[in-house]
N, C-alpha and C positions, 0 to 999 in steps of 0.2 A: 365840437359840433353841438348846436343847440338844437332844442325841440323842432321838426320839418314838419310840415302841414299841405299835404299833397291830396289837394281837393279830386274827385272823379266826377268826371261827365256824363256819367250814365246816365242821369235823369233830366240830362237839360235836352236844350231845343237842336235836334239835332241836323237841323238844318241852318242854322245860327252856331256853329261852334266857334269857331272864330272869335264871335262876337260874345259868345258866352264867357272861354276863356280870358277874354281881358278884364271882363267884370270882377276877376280874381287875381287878375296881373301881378299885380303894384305888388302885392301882399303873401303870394302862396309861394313858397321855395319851390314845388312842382305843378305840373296839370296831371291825375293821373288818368289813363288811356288804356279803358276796360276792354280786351279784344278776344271775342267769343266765336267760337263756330256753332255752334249748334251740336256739336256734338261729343266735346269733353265735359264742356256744361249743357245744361238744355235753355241755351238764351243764345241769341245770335245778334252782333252790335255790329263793327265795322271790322275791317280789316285795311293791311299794308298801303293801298292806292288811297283811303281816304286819312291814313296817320302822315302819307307823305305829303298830300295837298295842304292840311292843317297847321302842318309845321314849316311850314311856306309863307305862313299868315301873323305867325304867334313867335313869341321871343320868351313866353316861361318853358321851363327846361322840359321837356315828354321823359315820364315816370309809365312804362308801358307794362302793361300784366297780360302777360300771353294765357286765357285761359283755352288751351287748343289743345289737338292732337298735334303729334309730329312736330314739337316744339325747334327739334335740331336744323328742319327744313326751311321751317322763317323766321326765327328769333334774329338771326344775324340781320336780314333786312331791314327788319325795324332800329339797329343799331343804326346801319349804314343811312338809312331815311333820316336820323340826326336826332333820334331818339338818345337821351340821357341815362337812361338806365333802363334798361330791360330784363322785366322775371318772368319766369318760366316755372309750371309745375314741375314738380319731382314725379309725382305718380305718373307724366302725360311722354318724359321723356326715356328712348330706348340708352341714351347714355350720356346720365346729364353732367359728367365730368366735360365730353367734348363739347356739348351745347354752349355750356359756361365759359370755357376756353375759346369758342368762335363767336361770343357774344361780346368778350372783351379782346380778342384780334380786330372786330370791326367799329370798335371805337368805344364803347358802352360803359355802363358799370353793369356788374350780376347779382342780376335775385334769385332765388329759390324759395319758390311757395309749397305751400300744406295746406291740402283740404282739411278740415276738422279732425276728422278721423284716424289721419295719416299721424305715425308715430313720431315723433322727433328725430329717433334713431334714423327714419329714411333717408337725411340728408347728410348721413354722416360723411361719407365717401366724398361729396363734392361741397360739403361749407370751407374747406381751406381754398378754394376757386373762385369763390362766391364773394361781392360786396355788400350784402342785405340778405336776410333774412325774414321773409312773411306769412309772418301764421296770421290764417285765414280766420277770422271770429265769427262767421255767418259760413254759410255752405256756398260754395262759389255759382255764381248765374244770375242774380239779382239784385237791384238794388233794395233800400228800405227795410231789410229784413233787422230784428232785432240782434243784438249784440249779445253771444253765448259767454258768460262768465265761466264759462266751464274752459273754457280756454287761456285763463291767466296763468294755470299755472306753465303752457307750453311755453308761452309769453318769457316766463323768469325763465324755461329751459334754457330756448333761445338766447336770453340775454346772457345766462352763464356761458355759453359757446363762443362766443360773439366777445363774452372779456376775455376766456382764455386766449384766443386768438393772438397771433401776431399781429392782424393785420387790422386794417380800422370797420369792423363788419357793425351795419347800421341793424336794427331790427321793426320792422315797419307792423304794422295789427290792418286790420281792410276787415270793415264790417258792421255797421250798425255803431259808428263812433259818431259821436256828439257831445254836450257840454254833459258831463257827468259821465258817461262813458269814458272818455279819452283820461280822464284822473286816473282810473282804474287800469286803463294799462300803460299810463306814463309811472304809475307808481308800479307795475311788475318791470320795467324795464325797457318798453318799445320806446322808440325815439323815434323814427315815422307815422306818421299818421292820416292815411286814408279815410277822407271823408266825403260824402257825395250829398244825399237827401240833408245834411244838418246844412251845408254852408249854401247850396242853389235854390233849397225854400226859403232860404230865410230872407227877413227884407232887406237887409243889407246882406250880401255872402262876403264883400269884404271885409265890412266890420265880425263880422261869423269867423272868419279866418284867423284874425287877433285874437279873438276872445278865445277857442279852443287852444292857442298859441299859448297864451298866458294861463291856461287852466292847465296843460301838461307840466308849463315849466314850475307850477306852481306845488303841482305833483309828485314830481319826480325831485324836488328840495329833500335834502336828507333833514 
């Protein structure tokens, strides 16, 4: 698998989604699908009735980030809505072994995220379930926030878990990634890459989407 570039819609026109996400069609392996309540983070974007109408509309694959409480009670939905991969915090869930297991009974692949904070170790129990791994490089609820370097080294944690592994576990970074950022954690080891404010400000975002593309793989070159 090569370097994946999974642009997020947080800062676009959200009443044009549709229309936004094709401006990155052709070119971004995902759309990713920032879903907040207001109360595991303090931001509130959209929820399940507006992922399922969207992907009604759009043909790139939904990359969806549960930032919620009570992840076990809709994570599957967004699977069954024809969501591509769906992650879910560690911290948000009471037992994110079954969450991951009912996220990929409904058809999905599984993420497990990490606030900043949160230790590596908390994922231990359910990364053999898991098919990504996302550590968070900004504090989860907004877009635009600067990119904490203080996070690379979670970054290589993750990527050792992820080779030990049997199975093919992807590692994604979400936060303040842009052209120079994203070298920094294609070269700790992330191979996903969530990016929102660098590729829907820029005047091309699909020429923005190549160019972070070729700045990771250029990266992560031994």
């Amino acid at each position: 698998m090569g370097m994946q570039i999974s642009p997020s819609i947080l800062n676009v026109d959200l009443s044009r989604l549709a229309d936004e996400v094709e401006r990155i069609a052709a070119v971004a392996d995902w759309v990713h699908l920032d879903v907040m309540d207001n109360h595991f983070v303090p931001n509130l974007t959209f929820g399940l009735p507006v992922v399922e109408s969207l992907l009604r509309h759009v043909d790139t694959p939904a990359d969806c980030h549960l930032m919620i409480d009570d992840p076990g009670r809709w994570a599957p939905g967004y699977a069954e809505a024809g969501a591509g991969s769906v992650t879910f915090h560690v911290e948000a869930a009471r037992s994110p072994v079954q969450v991951a297991k009912d996220i990929r009974a409904a058809g999905a692949r599984v993420g497990i995220a990490m606030k900043p904070g949160t230790p590596i170790d908390a994922i231990s129990d359910v990364v053999r379930h898991v098919d990504m791994i996302l550590v968070m490089t900004v504090e989860p609820g907004f877009g635009g926030q600067s990119f904490m370097e203080t996070m690379l080294p979670k970054v290589r944690q993750a990527r050792r878990i992820a080779d030990a592994s049997d199975a093919d576990i992807w590692v994604q970074v979400d936060g303040g990634i842009g052209p120079g950022t994203i070298e920094q954690a294609a070269a700790a080891g992330a191979d996903v890459f969530v990016a929102g404010s660098a590729v829907f400000r820029a005047a091309d975002p699909a020429l923005m989407v190549e160019q972070l593309r070729a700045e990771a793989e250029n990266a992560a070159r031994p």
